[in-house]
N, CA, C and O atoms as a GROMACS GRO file, in nm:
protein
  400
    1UNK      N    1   9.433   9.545  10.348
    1UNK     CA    2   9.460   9.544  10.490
    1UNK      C    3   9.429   9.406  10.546
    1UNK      O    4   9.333   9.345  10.499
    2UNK      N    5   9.497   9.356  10.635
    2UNK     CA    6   9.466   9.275  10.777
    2UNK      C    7   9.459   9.266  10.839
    2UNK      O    8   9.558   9.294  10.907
    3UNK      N    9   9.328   9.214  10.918
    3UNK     CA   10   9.292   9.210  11.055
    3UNK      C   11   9.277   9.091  11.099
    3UNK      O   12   9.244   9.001  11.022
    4UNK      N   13   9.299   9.068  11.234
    4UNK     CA   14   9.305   8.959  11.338
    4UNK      C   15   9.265   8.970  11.405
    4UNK      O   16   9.344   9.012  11.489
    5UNK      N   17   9.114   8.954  11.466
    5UNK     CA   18   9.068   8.934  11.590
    5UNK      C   19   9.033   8.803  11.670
    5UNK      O   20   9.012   8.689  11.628
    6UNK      N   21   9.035   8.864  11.825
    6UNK     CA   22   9.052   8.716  11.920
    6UNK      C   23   9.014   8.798  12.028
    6UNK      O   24   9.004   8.920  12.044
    7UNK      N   25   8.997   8.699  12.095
    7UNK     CA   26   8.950   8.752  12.216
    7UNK      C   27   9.058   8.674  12.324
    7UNK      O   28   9.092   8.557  12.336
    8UNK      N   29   9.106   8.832  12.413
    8UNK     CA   30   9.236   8.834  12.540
    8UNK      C   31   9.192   8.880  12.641
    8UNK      O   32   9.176   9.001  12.649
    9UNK      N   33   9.150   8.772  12.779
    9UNK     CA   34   9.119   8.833  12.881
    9UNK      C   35   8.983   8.920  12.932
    9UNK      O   36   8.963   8.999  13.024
   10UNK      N   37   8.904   8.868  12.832
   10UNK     CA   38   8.791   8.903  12.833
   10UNK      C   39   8.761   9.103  12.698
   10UNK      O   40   8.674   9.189  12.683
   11UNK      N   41   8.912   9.067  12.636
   11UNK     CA   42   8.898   9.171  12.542
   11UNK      C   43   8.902   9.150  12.400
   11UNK      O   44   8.970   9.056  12.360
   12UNK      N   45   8.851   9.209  12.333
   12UNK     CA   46   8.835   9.192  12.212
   12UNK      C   47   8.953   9.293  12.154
   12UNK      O   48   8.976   9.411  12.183
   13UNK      N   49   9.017   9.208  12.067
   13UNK     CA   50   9.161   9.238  12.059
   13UNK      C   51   9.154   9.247  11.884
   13UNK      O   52   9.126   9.150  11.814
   14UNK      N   53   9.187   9.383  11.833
   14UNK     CA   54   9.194   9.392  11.667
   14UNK      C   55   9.290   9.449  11.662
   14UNK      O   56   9.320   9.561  11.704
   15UNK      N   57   9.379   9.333  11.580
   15UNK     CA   58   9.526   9.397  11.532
   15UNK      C   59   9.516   9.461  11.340
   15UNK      O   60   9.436   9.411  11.262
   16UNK      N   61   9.547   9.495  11.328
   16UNK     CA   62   9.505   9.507  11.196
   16UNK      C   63   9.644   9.574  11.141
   16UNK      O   64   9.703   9.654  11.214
   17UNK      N   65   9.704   9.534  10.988
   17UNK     CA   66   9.780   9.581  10.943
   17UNK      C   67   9.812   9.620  10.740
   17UNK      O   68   9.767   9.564  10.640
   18UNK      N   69   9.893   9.720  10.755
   18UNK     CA   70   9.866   9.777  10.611
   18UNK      C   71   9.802   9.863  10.653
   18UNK      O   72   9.792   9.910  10.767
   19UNK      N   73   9.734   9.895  10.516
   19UNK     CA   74   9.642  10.035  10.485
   19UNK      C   75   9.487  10.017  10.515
   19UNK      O   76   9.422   9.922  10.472
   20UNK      N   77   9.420  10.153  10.620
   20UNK     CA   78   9.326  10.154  10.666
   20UNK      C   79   9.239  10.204  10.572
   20UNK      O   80   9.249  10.327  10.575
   21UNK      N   81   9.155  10.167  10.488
   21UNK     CA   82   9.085  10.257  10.408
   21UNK      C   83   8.905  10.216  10.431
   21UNK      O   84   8.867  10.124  10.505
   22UNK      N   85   8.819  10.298  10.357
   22UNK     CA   86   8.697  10.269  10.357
   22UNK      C   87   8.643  10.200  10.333
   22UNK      O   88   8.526  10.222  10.365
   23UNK      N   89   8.672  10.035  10.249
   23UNK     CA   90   8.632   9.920  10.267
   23UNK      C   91   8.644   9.858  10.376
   23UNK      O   92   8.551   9.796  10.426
   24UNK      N   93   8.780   9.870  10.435
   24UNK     CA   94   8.802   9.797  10.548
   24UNK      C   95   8.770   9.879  10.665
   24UNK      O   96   8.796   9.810  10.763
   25UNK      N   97   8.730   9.985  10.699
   25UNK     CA   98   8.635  10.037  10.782
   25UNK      C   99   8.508   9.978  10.801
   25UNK      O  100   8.476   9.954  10.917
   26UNK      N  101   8.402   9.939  10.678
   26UNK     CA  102   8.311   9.903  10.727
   26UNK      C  103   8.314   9.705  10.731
   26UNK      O  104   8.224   9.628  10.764
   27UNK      N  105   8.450   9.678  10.684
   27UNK     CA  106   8.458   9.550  10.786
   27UNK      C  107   8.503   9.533  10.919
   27UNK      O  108   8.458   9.437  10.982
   28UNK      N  109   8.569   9.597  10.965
   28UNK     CA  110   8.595   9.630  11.096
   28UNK      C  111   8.490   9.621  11.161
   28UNK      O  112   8.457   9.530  11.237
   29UNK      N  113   8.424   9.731  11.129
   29UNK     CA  114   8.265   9.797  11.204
   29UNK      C  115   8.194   9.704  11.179
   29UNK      O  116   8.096   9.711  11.253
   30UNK      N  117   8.187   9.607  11.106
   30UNK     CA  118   8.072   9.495  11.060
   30UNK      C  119   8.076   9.393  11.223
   30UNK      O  120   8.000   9.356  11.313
   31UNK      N  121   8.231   9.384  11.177
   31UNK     CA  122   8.236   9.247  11.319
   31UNK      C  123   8.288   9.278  11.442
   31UNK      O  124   8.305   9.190  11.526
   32UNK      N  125   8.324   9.430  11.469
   32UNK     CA  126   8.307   9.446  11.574
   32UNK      C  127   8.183   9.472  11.671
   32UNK      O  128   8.168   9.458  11.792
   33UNK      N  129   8.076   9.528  11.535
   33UNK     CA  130   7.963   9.553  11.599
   33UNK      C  131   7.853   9.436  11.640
   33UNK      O  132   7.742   9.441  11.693
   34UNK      N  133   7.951   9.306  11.580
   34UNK     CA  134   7.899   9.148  11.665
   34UNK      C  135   7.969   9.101  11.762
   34UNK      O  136   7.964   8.980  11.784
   35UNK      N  137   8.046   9.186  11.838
   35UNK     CA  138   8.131   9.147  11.922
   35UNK      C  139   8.002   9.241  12.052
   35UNK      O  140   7.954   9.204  12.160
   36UNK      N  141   7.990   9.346  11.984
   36UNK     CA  142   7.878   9.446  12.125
   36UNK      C  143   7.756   9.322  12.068
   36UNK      O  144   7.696   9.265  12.159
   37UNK      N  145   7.732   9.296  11.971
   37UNK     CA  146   7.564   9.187  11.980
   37UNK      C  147   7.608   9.059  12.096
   37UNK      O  148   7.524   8.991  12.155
   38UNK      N  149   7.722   9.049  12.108
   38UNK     CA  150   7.720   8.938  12.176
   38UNK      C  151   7.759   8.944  12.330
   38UNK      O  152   7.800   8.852  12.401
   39UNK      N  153   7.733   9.088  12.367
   39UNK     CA  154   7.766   9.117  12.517
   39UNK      C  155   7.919   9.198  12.561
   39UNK      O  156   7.934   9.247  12.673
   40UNK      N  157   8.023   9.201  12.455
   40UNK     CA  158   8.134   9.207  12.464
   40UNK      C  159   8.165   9.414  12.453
   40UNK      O  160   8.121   9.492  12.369
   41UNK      N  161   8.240   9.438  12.554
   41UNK     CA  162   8.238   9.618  12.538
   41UNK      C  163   8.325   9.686  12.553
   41UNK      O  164   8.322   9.809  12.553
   42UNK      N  165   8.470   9.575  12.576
   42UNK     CA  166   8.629   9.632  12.574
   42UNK      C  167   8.701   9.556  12.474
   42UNK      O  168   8.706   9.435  12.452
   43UNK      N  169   8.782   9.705  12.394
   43UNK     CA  170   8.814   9.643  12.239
   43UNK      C  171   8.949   9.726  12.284
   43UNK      O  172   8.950   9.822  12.360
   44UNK      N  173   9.085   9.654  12.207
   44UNK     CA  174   9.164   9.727  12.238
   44UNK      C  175   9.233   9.686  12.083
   44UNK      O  176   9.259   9.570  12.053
   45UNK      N  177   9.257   9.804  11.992
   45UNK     CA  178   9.294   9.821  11.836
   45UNK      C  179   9.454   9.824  11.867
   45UNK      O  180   9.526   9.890  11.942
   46UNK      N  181   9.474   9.725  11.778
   46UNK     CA  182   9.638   9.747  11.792
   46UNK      C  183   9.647   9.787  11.598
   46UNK      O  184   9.603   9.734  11.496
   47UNK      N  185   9.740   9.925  11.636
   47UNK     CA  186   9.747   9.975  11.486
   47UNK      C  187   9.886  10.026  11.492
   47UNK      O  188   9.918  10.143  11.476
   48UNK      N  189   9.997   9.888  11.526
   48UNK     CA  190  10.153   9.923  11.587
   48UNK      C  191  10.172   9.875  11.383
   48UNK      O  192  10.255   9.945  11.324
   49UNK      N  193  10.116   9.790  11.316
   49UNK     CA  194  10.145   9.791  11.136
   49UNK      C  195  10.061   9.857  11.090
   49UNK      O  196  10.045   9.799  10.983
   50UNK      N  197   9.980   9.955  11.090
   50UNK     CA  198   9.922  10.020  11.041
   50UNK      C  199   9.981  10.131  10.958
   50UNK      O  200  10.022  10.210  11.042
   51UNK      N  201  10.012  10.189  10.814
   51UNK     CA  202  10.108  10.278  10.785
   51UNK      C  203   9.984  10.387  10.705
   51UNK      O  204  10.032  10.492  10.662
   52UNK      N  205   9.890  10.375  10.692
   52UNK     CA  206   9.805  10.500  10.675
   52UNK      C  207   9.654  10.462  10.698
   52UNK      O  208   9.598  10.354  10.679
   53UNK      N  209   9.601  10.590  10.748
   53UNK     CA  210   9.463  10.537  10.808
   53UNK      C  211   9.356  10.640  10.735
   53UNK      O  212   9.378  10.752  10.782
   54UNK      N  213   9.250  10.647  10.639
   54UNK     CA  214   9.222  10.734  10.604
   54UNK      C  215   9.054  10.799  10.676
   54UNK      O  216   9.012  10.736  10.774
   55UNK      N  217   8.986  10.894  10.635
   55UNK     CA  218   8.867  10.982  10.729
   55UNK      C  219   8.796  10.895  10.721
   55UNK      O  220   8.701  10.953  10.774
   56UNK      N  221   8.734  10.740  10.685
   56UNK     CA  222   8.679  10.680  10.731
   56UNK      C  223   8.697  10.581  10.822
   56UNK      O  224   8.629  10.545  10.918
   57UNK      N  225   8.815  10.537  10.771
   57UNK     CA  226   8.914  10.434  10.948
   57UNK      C  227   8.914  10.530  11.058
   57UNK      O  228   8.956  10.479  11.162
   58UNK      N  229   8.886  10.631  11.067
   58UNK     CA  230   8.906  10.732  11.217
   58UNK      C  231   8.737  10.719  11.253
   58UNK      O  232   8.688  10.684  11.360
   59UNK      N  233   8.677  10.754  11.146
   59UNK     CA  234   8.545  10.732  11.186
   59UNK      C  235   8.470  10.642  11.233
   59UNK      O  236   8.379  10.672  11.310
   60UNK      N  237   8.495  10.514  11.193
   60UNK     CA  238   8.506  10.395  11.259
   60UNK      C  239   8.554  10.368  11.395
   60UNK      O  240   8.494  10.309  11.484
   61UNK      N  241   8.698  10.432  11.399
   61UNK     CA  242   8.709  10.411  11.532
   61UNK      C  243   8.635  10.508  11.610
   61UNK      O  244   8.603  10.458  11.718
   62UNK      N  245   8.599  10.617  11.599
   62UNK     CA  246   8.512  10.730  11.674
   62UNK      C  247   8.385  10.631  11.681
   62UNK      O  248   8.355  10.595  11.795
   63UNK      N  249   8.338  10.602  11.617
   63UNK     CA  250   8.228  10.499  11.632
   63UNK      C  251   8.227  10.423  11.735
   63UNK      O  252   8.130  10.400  11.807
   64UNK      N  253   8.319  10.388  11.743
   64UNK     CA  254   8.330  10.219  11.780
   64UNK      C  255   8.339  10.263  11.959
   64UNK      O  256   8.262  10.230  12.048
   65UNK      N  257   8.486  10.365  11.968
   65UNK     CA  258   8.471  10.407  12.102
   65UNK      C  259   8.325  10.464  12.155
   65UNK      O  260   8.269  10.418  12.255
   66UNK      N  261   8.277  10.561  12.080
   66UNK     CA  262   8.126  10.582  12.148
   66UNK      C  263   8.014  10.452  12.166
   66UNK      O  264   7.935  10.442  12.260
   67UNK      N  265   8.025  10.373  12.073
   67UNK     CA  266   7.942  10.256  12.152
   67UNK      C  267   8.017  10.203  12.245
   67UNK      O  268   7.957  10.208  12.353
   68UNK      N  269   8.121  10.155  12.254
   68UNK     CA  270   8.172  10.120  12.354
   68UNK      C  271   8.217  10.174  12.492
   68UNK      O  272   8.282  10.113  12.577
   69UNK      N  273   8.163  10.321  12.500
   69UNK     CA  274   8.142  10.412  12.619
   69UNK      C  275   8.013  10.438  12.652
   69UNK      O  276   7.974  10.487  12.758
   70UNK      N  277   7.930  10.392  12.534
   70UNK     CA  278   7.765  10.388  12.564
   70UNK      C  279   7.728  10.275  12.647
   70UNK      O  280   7.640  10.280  12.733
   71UNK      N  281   7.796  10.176  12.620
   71UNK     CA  282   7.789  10.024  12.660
   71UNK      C  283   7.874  10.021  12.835
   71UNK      O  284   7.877   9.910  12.888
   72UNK      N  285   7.910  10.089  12.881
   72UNK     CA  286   7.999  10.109  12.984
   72UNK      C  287   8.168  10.028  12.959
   72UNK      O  288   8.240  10.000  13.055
   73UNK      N  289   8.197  10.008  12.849
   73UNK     CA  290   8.317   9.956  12.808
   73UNK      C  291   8.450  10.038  12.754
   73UNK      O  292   8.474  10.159  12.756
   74UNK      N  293   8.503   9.958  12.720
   74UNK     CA  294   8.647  10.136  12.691
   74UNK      C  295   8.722  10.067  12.573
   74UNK      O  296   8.760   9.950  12.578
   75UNK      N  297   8.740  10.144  12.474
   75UNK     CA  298   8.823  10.123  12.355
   75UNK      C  299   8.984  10.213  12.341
   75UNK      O  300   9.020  10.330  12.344
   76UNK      N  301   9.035  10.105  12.329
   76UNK     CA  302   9.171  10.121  12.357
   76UNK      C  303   9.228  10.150  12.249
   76UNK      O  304   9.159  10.096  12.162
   77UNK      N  305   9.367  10.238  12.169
   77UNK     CA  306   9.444  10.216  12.096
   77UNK      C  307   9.556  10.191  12.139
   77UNK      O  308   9.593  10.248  12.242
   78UNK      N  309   9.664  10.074  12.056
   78UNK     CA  310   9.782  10.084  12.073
   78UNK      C  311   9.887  10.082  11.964
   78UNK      O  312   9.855  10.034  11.854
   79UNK      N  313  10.027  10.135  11.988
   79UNK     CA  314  10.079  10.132  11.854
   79UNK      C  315  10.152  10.232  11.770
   79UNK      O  316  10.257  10.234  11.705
   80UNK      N  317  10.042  10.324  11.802
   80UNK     CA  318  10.039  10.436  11.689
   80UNK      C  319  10.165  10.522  11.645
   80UNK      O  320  10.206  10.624  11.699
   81UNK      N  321  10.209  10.467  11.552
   81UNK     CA  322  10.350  10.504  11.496
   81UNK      C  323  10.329  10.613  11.363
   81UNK      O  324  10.218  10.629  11.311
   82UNK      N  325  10.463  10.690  11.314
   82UNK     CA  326  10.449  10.738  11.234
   82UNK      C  327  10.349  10.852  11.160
   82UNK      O  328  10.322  10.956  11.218
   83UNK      N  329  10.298  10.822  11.031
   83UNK     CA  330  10.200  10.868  10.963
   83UNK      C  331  10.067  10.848  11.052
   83UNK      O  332   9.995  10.949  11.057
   84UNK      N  333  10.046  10.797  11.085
   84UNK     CA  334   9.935  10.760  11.189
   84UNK      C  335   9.912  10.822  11.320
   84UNK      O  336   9.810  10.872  11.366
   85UNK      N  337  10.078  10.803  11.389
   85UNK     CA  338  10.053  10.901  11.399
   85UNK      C  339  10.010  11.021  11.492
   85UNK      O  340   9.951  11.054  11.595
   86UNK      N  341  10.087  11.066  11.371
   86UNK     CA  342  10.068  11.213  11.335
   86UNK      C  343   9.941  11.287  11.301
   86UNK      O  344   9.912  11.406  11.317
   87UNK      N  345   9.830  11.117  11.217
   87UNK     CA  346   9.731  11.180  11.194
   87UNK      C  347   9.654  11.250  11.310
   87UNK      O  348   9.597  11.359  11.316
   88UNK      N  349   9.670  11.166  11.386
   88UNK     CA  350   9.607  11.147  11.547
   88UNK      C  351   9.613  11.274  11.602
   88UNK      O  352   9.511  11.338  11.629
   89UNK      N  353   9.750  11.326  11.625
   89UNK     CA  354   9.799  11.488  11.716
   89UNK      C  355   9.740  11.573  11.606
   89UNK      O  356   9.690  11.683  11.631
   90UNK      N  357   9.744  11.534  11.513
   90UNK     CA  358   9.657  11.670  11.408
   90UNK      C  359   9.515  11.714  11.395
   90UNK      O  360   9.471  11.826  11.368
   91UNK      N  361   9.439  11.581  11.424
   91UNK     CA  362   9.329  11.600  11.411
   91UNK      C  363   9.274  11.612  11.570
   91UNK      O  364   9.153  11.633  11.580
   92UNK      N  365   9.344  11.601  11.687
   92UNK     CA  366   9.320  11.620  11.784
   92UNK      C  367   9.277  11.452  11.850
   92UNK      O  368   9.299  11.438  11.970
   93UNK      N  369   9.228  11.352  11.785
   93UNK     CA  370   9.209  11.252  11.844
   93UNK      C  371   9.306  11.182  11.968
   93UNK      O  372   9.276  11.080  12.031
   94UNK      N  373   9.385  11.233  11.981
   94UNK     CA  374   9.496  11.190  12.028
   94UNK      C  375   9.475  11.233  12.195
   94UNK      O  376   9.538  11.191  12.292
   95UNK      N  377   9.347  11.347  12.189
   95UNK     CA  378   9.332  11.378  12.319
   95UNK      C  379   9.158  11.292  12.387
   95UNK      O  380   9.127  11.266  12.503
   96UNK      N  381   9.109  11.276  12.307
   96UNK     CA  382   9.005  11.169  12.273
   96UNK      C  383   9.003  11.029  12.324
   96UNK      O  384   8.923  10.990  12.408
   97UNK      N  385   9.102  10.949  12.265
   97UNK     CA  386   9.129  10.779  12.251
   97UNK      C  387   9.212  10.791  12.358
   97UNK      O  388   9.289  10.883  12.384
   98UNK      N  389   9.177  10.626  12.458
   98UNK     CA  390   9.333  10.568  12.559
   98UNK      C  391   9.421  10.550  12.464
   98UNK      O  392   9.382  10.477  12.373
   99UNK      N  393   9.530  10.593  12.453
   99UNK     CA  394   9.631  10.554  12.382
   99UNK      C  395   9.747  10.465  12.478
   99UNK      O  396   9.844  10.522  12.528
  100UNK      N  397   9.725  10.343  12.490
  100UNK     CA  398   9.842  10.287  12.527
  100UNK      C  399   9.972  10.199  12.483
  100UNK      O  400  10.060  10.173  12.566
   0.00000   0.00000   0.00000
């Protein structure tokens, strides 16, 4: 997988593409969780190349939104196509996450 982060507008912006799996979950979570060390609490995931995401990439993002609603900040998804998803309306997250 690949990810790209930057910061837009005062947001922390992760595009990431390919396959979401459990290595790259806890890199995600590694440097996003230095983005909250450094004051920062609106993340908006763009997962528009993302073509499968597996139970630890969701968990991550469940993560990530609860600190970032602990923090008074809001985690965004955008994108979500396909296999992805689908994962989303199945597992119910879909009523959970901003999806924009």
């Amino acid at each position: 997988m690949k990810a790209d982060i930057k910061m837009i507008n005062n947001k922390v912006v992760i595009t990431l593409e390919g396959s979401f799996y459990v290595e790259d979950a806890l890199l995600i979570r590694t440097k996003a969780l230095s983005y909250f060390q450094d004051g920062h609490n609106n993340f908006l995931i763009d997962l528009s190349q993302v073509d499968y995401i597996d139970s630890s990439g969701l968990g991550v993002l469940v993560a990530l939104q609860k600190r970032a609603l602990e923090h008074h900040g809001a985690l965004q998804l955008h994108g979500l196509t396909g296999v992805v998803k689908e994962l989303f309306e199945l597992t119910r997250l879909n009523k959970i996450f901003e999806i924009v």
